[in-house]
C-alpha positions, 0 to 999 in steps of 0.5 A: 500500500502506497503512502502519500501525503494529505495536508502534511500528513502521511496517510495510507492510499485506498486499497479499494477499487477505483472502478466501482462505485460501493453503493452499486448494487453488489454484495460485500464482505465486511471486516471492522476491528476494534482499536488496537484489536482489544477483545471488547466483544468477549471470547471464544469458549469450547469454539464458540463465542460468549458475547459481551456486553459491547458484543450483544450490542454489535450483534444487535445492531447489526441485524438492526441495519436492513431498518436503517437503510433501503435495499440493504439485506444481510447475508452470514455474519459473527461478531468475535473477540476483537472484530466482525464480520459480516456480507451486506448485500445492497439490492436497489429495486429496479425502476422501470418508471424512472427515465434516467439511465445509470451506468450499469456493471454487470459484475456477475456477483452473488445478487445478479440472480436475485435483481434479475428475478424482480426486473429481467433483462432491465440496465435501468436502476434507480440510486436510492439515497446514500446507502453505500458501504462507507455510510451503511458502516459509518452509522453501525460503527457510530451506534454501536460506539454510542449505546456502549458509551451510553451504558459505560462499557468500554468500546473503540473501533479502528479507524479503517474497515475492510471491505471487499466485493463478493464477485460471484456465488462460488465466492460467496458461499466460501466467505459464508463458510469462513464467517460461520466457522470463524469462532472454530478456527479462531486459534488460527485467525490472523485478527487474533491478539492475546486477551488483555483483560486477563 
């Protein structure tokens, strides 16, 4: 990763992809740590995860996002020790109604069945709000951060998260398959850091 300078600070260079546009119609598999990948969320017992206090409210409101944002569905997701991960899924609904063409990129990913079964053969779409990645994350992470504070748990997440687009089902189904056994390979999992609350 390059680094370069922004008002004579260094700064780290995106790492995402400059062609395309993250509130395009697609599904993505999220990753946010916490700060310093401190286990605020609880830990891992006989290979499953016992949630904190910090860890019930990331998990809560996470399957609290769909009611937040239009067009957003939820595939797998964990919550672990030090971080989350999750697929979101954006479905913006087809607008035959709607006269201005979008460009379109058909990507072949996880949700080109879904979109086509609600609009076949349409390269029309309609961008519905500010729902991209960068938002959808930015009001999770600040909730979560907001009812942790509120209720006097300790909680930091790290600046940055890491998202990555899901380009077709064979993809999909391997990253479904990792977020699921995540807590059972936890021993192995490269966010792993020592418990320092012990």
């Amino acid at each position: 990763m390059n680094q370069g300078k922004f008002q004579n600070k260094y700064r780290v260079s995106s790492i995402r992809a400059q062609w395309w546009d993250y509130g395009w119609n697609g599904a993505y598999f999220i990753t946010i740590c916490t700060q310093g990948r401190e286990h605020y969320f609880g830990k891992i017992q006989n290979d499953k995860m016992v949630l904190a206090e910090v860890g019930i409210i990331a998990d809560i409101l996470w399957h609290q996002i769909p009611a937040h944002h239009k067009n957003v569905e939820l595939g797998d997701f964990v919550v672990m020790p030090n971080h989350i991960h999750g697929i979101l899924i954006i479905d913006k609904q087809w607008d035959n109604a709607n006269d201005v063409d979008m460009d379109f990129v058909q990507t072949g990913d996880a949700l080109s069945q879904q979109s086509s079964k609600s609009n076949p053969g349409s390269q029309r779409f309609q961008n519905i709000g500010k729902n991209t990645i960068s938002s959808i994350i930015g009001s999770y992470k600040s909730a979560v951060t907001k009812h942790a504070n509120r209720l006097g748990y300790p909680h930091q997440w790290q600046k940055l998260f890491y998202d990555n687009i899901i380009r077709n089902n064979n993809d999909y189904q391997r990253i479904s398959d990792y977020i699921v056994s995540n807590p059972e390979n936890w021993a192995k999992d490269k966010f792993k850091t020592e418990d320092k609350s012990k």
